[in-house]
C-alpha positions in Angstrom: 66.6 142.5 200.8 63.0 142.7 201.8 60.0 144.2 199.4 57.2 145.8 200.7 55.3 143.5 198.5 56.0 140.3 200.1 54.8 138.5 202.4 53.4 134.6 202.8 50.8 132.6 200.7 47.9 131.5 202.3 44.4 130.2 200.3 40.9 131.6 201.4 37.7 130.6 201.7 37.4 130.3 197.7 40.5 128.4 197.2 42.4 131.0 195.6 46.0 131.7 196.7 46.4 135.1 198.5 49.6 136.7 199.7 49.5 138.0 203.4 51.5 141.2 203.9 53.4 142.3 207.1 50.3 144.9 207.9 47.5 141.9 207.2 46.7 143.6 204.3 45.6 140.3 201.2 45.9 140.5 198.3 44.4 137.7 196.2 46.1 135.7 193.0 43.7 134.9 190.5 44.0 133.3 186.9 46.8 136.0 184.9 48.3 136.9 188.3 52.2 137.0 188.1 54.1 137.0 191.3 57.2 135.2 192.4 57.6 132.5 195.0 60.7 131.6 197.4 62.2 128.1 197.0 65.3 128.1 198.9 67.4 130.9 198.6 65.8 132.0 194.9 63.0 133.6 193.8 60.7 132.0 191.2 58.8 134.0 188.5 54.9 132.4 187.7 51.6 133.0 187.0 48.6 131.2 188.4 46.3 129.6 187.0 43.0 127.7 187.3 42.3 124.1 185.9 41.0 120.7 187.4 39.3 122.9 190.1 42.4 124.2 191.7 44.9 127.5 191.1 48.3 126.4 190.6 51.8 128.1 189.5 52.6 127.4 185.6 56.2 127.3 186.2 57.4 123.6 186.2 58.3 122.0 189.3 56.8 125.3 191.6 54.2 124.1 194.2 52.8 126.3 196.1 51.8 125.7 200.1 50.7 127.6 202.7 53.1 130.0 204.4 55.2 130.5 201.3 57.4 133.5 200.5 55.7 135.5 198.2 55.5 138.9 196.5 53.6 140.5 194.2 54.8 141.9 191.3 
């Protein structure tokens, strides 16, 4: 099933993560943000946050990289 809410992670110019949609609309993660993130067949619930001067996912083990699955919730 596909949401029109997801689409692929990349990070901009300010080092936040932002999820690419279909129509190139962005829309940017920042520190709060809840979405889910595809590993393998299963989507992940996090949040991102910011700390040692980069946003990362609080869920343990969930690394986020460029071109990821995503959607916002």
């Amino acid at each position: 099933m596909t949401y029109e809410n997801e689409g692929k992670l990349i990070k901009n110019g300010s080092g936040r993560w932002e999820i690419i949609f279909k129509d190139e609309y962005s829309f940017e993660l920042t520190s709060g943000c809840s979405c889910e993130v595809k590993i393998g067949p299963h989507w992940i619930y996090t949040t991102i946050e910011f700390g040692r001067d980069a946003y990362y996912a609080t869920t343990p083990g969930v690394q986020l990289y460029k071109g990821q699955p995503a959607r916002r919730l």
